[in-house]
OpenMM code with the backbone's topology and positions (N, CA, C; nanometers):
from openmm import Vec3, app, unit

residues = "UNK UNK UNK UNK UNK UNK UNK UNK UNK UNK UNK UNK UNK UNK UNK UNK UNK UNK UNK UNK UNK UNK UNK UNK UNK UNK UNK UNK UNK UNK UNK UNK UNK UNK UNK UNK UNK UNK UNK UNK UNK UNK UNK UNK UNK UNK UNK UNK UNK UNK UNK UNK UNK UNK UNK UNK UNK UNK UNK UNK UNK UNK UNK UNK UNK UNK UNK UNK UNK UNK UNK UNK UNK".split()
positions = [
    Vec3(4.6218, -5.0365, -10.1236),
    Vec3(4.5115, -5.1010, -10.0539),
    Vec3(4.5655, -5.2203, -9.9757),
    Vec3(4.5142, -5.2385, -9.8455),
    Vec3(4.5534, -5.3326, -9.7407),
    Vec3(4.5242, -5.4338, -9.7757),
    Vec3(4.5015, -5.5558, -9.7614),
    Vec3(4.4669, -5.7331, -9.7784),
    Vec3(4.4048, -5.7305, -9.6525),
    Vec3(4.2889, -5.8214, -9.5945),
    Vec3(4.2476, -5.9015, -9.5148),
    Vec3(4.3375, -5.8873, -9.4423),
    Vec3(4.4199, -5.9868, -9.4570),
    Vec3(4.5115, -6.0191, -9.3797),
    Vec3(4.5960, -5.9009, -9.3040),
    Vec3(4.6578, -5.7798, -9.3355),
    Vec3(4.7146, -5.6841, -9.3552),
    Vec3(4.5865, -5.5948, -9.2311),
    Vec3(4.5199, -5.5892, -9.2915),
    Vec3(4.4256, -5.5271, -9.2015),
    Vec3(4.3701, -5.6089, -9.0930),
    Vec3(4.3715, -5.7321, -9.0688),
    Vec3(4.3364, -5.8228, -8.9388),
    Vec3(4.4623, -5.7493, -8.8336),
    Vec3(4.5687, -5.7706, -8.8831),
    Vec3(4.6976, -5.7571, -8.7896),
    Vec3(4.7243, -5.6186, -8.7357),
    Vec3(4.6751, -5.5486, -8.8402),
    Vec3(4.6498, -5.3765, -8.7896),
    Vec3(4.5233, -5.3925, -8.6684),
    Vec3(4.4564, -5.4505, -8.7174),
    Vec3(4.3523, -5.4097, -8.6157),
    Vec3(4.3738, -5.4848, -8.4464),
    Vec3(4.4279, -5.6215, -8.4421),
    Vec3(4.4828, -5.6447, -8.3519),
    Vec3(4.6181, -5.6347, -8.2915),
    Vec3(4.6834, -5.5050, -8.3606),
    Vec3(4.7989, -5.4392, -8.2621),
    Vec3(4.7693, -5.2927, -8.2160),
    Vec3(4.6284, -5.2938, -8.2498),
    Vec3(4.5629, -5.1222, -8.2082),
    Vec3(4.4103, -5.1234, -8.1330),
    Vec3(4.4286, -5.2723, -8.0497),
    Vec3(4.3304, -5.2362, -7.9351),
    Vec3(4.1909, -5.2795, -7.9799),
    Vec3(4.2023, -5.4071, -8.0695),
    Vec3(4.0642, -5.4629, -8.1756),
    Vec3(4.0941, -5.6132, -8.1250),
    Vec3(3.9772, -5.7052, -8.1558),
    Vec3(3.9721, -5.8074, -8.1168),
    Vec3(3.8361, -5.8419, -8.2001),
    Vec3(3.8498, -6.0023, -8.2669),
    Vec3(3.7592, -6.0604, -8.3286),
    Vec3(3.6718, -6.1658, -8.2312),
    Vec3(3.5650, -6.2015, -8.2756),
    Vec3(3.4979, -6.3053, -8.1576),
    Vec3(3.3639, -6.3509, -8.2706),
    Vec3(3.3197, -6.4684, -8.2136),
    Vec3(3.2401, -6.5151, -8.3509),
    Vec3(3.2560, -6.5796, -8.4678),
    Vec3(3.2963, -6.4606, -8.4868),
    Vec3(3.3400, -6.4943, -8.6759),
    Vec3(3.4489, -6.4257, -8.7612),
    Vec3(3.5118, -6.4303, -8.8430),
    Vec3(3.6647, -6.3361, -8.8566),
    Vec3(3.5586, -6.2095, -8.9321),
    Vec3(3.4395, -6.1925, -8.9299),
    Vec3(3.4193, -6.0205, -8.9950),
    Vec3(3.3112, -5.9743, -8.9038),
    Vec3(3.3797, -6.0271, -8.6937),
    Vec3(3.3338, -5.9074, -8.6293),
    Vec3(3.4086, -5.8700, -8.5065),
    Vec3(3.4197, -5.7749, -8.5569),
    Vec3(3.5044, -5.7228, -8.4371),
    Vec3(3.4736, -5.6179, -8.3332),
    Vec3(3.5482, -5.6163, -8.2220),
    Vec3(3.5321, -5.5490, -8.1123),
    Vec3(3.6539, -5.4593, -8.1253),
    Vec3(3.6022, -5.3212, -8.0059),
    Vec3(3.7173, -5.2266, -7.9801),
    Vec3(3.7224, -5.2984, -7.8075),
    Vec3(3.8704, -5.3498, -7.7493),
    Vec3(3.9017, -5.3461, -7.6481),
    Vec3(3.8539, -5.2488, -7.5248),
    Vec3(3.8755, -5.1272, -7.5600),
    Vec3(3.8654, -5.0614, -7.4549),
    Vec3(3.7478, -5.0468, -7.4143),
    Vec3(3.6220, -5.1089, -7.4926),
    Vec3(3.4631, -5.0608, -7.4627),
    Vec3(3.3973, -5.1867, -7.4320),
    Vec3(3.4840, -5.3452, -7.4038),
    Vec3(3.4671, -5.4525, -7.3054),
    Vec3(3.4799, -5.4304, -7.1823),
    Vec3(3.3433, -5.5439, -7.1269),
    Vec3(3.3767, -5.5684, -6.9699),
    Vec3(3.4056, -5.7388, -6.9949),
    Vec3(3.5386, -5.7215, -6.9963),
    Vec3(3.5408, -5.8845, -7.0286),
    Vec3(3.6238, -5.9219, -6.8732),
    Vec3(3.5750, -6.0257, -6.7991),
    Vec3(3.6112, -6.0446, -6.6757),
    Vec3(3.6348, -6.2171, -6.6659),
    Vec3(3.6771, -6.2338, -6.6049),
    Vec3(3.6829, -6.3802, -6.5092),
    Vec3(3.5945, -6.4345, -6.4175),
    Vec3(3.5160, -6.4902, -6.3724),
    Vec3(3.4417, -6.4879, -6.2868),
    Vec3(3.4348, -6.6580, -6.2621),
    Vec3(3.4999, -6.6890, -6.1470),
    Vec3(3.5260, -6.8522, -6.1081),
    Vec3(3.6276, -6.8843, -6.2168),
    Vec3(3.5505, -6.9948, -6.3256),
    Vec3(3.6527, -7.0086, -6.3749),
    Vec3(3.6026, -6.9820, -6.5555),
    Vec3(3.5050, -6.9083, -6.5537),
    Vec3(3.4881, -6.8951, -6.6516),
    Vec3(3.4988, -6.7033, -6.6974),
    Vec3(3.5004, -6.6690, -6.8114),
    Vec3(3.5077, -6.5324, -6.8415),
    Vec3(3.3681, -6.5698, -6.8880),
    Vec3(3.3340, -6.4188, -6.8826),
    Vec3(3.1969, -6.3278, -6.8761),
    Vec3(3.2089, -6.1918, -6.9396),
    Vec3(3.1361, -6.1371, -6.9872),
    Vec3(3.1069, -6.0100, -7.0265),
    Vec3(3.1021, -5.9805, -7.1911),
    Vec3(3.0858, -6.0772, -7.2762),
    Vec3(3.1666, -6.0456, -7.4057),
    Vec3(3.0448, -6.0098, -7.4661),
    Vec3(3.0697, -5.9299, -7.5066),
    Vec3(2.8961, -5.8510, -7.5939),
    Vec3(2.8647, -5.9154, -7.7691),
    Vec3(2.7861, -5.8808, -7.7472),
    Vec3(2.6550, -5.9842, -7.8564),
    Vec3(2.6745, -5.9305, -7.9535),
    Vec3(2.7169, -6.0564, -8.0725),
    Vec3(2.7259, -6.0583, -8.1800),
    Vec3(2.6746, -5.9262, -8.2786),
    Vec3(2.5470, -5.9341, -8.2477),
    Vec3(2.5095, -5.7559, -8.3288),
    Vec3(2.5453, -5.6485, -8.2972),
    Vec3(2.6353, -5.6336, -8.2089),
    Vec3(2.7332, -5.5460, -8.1113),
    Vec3(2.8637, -5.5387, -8.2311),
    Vec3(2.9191, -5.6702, -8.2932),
    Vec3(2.9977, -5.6256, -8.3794),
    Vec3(3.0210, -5.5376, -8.5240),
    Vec3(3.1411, -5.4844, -8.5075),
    Vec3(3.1712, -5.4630, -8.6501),
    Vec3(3.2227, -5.5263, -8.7719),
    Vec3(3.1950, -5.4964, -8.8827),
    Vec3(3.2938, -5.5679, -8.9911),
    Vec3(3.3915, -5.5423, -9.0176),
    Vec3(3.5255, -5.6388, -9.0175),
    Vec3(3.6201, -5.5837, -9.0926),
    Vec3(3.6554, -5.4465, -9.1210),
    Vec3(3.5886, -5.4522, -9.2499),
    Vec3(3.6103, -5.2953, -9.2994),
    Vec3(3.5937, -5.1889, -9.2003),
    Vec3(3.5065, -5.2326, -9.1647),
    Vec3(3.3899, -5.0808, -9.0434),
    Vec3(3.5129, -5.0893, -8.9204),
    Vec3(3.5479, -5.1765, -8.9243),
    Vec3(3.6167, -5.1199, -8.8044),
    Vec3(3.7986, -5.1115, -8.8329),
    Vec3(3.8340, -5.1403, -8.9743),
    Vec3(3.9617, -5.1218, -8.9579),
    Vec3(3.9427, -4.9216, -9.0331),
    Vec3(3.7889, -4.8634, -9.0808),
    Vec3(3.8449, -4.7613, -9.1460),
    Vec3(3.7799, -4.6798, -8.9913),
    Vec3(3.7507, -4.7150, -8.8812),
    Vec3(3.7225, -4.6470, -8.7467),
    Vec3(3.8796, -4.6506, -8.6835),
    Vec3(3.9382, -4.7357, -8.6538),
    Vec3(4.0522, -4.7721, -8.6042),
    Vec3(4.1424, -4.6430, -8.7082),
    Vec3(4.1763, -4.6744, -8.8350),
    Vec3(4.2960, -4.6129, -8.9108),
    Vec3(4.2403, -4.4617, -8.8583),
    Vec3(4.0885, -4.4317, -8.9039),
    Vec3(4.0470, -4.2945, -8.8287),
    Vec3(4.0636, -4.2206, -8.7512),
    Vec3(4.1168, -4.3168, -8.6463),
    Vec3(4.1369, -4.2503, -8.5108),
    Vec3(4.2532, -4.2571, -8.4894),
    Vec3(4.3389, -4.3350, -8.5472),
    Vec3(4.4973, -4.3176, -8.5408),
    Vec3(4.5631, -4.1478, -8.5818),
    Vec3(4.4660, -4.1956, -8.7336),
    Vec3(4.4983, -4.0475, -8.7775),
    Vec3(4.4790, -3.8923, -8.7493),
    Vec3(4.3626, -3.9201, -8.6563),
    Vec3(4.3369, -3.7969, -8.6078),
    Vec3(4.4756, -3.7768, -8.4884),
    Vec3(4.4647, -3.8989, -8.4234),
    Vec3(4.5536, -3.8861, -8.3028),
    Vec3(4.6869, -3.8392, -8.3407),
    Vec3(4.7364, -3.8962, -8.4858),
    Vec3(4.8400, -3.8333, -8.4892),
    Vec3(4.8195, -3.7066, -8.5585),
    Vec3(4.7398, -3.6347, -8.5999),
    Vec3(4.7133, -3.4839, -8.6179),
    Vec3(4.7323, -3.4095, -8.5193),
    Vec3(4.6477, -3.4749, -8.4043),
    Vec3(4.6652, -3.3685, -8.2586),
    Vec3(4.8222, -3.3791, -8.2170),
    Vec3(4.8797, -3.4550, -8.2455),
    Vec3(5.0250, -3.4848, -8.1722),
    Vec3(5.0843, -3.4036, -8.2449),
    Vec3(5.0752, -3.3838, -8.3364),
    Vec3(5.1452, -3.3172, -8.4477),
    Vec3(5.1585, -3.1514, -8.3913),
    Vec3(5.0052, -3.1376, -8.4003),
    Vec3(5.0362, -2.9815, -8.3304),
    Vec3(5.0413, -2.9380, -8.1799),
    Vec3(5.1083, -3.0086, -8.1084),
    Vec3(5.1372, -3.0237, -7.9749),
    Vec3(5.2327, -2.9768, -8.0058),
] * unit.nanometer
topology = app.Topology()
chain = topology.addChain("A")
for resn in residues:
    res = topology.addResidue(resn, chain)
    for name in ("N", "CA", "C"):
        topology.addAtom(name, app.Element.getBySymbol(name[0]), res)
């Protein structure tokens, strides 16, 4: 079993990002996070996040599938 910690660092070297509070997180690729003058814009609302857990066993999920399909390539 992973630690907090262990699983924070997984989740931000696989395209996750926290905002708020350390138990919510975002998936990168499904932000419109922009610049606009000089401020950024786009960061979606708090009930938009996941917890921790919820999103490091979505993340490991999808690793694993991904490496299933690679597998039988």
């Amino acid at each position: 079993m992973k630690s907090k910690v262990e699983k924070h660092q997984y989740l931000l070297e696989n395209g996750w990002w926290c905002h708020y509070n350390p138990d919510c997180w975002f998936e990168t690729s499904k932000d419109n996070l922009r610049v606009e003058g000089s401020k950024m814009v786009g960061f979606r609302p708090e009930v938009e996040g996941t917890t921790l857990e919820e999103a490091y066993l979505i993340c490991s999920n999808l690793n694993q599938n991904n490496n299933e399909k690679n597998r039988r390539l």
